[in-house]
C-alpha positions in Angstrom: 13.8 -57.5 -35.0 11.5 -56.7 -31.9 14.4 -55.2 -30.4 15.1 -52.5 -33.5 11.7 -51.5 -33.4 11.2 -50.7 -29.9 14.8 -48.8 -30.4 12.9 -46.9 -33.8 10.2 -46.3 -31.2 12.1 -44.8 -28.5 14.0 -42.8 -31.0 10.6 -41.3 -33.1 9.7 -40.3 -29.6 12.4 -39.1 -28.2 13.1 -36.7 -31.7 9.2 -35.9 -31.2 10.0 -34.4 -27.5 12.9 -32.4 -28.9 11.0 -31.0 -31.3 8.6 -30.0 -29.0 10.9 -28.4 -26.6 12.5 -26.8 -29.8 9.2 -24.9 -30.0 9.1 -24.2 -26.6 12.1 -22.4 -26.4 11.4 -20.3 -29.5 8.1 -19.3 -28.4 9.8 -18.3 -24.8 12.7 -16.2 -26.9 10.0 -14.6 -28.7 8.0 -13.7 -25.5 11.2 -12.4 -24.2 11.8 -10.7 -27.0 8.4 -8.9 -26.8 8.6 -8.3 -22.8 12.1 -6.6 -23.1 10.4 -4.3 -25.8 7.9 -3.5 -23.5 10.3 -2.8 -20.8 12.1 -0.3 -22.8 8.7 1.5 -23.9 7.7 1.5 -20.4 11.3 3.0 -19.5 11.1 5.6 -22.2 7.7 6.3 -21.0 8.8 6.9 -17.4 11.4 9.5 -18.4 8.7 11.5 -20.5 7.0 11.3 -17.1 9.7 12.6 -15.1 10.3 15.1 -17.6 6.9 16.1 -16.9 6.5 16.2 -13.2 9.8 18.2 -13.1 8.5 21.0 -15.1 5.2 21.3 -13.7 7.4 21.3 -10.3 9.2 24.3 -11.9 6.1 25.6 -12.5 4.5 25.3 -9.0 7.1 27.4 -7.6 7.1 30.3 -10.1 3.4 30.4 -9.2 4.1 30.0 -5.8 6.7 32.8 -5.9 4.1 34.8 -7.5 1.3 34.3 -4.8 3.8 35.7 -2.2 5.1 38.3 -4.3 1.1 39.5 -4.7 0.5 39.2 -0.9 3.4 41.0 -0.5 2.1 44.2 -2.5 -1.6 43.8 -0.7 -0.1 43.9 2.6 2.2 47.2 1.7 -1.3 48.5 0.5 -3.0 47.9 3.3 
């Protein structure tokens, strides 16, 4: 009889660690979950940044082009 109980015991705890690794790997699916959704916000906002920085780069050089074109016309001038 000693021995069945010890065998209940060992199985209550060994069910009680599965259960608790269970939860363990839920909770790191749903933190994956949540990291790969930041990664693909982050992403997205990268390419609005890019986006960006190439047309203010646009921009730049039409100003640029400008500045020259000006110093151009002050140096026929003068």
């Amino acid at each position: 009889m000693d021995l069945l109980k010890q065998l209940e015991s060992k199985m209550q705890t060994l069910v009680q660690q599965r259960n608790q690794l269970k939860d363990e790997l839920d909770a790191l699916k749903a933190a994956g979950a949540t990291g790969d959704r930041e990664i693909q916000s982050l992403k997205a906002r990268l390419e609005e940044v890019m986006a960006e920085k190439t047309s203010l780069e646009k921009d730049r050089e039409a100003v640029k082009e400008q500045v020259v074109s000006i110093l151009r016309a002050l140096e026929a001038l003068g």
